[in-house]
Backbone bond lengths (Angstrom), bond angles and torsions (degrees), N, CA, C in turn:
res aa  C-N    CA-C-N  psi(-1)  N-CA   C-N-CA  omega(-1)  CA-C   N-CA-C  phi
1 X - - - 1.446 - - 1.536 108.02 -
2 X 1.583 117.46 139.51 1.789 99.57 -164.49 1.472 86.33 -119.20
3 X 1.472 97.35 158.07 1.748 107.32 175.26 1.453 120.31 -10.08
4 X 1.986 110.57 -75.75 1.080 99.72 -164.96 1.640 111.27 -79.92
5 X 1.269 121.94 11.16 1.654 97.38 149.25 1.281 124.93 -59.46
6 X 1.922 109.00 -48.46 1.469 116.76 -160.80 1.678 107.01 -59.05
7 X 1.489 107.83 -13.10 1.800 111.89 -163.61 1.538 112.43 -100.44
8 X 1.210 104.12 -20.91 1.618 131.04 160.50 1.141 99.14 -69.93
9 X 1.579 153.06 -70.22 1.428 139.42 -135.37 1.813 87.29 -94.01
10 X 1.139 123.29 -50.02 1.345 120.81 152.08 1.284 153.96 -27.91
11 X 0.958 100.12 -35.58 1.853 120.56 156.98 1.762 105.52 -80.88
12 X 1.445 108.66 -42.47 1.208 101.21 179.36 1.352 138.33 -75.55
13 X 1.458 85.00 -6.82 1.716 95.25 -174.09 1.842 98.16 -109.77
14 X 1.516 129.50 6.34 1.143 122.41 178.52 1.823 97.05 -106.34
15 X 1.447 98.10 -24.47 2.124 86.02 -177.84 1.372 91.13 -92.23
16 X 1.641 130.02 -10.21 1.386 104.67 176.71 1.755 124.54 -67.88
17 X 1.959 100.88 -43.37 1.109 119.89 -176.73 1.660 113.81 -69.08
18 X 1.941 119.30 -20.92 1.134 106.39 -157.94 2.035 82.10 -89.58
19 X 1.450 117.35 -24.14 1.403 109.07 169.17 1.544 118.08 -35.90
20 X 1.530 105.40 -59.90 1.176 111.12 -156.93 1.739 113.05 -79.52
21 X 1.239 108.75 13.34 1.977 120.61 -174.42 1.886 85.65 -106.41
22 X 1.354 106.62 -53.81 1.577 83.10 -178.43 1.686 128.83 -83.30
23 X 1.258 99.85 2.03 1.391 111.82 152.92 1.102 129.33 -54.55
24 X 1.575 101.06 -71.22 1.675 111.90 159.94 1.739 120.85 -47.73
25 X 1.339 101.14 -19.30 2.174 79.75 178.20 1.228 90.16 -118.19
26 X 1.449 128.81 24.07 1.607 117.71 134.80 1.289 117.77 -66.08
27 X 2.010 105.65 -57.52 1.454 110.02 -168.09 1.360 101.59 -69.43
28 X 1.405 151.32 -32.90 1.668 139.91 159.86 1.041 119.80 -60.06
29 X 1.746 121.46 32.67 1.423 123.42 -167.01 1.786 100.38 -86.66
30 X 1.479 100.54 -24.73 1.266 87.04 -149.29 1.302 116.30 -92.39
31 X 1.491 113.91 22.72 1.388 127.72 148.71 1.338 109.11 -70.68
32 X 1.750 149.52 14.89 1.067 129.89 -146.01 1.768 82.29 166.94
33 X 1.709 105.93 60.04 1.808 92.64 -170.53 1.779 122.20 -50.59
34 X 0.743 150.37 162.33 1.804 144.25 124.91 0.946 135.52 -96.39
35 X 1.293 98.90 131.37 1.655 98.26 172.61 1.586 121.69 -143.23
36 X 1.670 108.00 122.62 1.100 92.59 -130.65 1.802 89.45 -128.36
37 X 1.609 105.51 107.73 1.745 113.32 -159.31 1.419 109.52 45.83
38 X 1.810 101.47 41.44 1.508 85.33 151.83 1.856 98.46 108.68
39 X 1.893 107.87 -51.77 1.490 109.06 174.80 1.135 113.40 -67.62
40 X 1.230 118.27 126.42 1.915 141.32 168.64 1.117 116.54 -64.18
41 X 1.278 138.11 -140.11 1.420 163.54 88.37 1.991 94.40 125.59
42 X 1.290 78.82 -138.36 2.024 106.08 177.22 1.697 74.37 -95.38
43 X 1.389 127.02 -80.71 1.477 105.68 -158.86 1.484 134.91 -51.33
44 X 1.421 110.37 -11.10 1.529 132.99 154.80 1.571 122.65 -52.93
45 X 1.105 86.72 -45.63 1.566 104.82 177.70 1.704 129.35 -89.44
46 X 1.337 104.08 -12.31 1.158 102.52 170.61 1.559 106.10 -96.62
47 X 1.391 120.96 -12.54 1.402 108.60 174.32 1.507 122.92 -125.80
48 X 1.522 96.36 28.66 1.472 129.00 160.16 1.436 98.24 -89.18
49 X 1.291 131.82 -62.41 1.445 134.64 -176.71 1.186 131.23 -82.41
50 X 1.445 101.98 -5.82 2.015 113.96 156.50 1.821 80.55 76.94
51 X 1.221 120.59 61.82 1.413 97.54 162.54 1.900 103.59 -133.57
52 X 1.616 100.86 52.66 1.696 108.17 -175.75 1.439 90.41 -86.08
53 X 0.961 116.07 -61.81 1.816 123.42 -179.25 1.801 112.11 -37.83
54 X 1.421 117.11 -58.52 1.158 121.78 -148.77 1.833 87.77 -90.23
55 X 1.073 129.85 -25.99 1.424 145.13 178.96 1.984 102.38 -57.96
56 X 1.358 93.59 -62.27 1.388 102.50 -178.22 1.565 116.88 -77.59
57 X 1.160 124.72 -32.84 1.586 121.38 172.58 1.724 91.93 -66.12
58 X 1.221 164.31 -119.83 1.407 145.09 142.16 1.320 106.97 83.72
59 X 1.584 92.42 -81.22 1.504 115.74 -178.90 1.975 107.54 -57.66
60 X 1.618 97.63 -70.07 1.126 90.62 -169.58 2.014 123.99 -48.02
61 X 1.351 87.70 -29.88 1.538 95.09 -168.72 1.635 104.37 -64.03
62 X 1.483 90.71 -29.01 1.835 77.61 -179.48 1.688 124.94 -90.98
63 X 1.551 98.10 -5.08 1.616 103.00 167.50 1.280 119.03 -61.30
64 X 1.815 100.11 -46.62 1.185 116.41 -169.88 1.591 120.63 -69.71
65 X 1.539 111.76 -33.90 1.237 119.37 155.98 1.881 124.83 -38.58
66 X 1.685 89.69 -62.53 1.751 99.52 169.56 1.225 107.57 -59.54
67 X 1.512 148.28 -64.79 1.222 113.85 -176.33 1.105 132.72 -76.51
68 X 1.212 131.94 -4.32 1.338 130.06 168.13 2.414 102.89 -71.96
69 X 0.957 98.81 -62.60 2.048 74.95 155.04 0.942 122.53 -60.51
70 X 0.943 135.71 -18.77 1.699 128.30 -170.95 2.081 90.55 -75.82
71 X 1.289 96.89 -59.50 1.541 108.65 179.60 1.460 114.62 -42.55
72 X 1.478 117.63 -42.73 1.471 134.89 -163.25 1.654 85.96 -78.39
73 X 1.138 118.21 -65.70 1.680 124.44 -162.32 1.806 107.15 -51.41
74 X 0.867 113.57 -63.52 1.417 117.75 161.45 1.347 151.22 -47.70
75 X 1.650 100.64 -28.61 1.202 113.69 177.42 1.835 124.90 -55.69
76 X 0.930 107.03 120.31 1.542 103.44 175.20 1.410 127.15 -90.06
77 X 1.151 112.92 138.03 1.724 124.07 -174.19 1.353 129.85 -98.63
């Protein structure tokens, strides 16, 4: 397995896990409802708590993680 796999599955597994923490203090939102111009829900709450930014860097980091292994795994020599 060469470096940039290990830094790929690594990235992917830190924007996957930091996804899934602000997930969770969405879904424990509702000790703490939002409502935000009116929008409710989980989508109330994620832009009650300003977490569109930190949600999506998350995301991206873990795409970018997967394709960079996906790239590594495949690559031919």
């Amino acid at each position: 397995m060469s470096r940039k796999m290990v830094l790929g599955l690594v990235l992917m597994c830190m924007g996957f896990f930091g996804g899934i923490l602000l997930i969770g203090a969405m879904v424990l939102s509702p000790m703490n409802p939002w409502s935000y111009n009116g929008i409710t829900g989980w989508y109330g709450c994620l832009l009650g708590m300003r977490l569109q930014l930190p949600l999506g860097v998350c995301i991206a980091v873990t795409l970018v993680g997967f394709a960079l292994s996906v790239i590594e795994a495949f690559r031919k020599e």
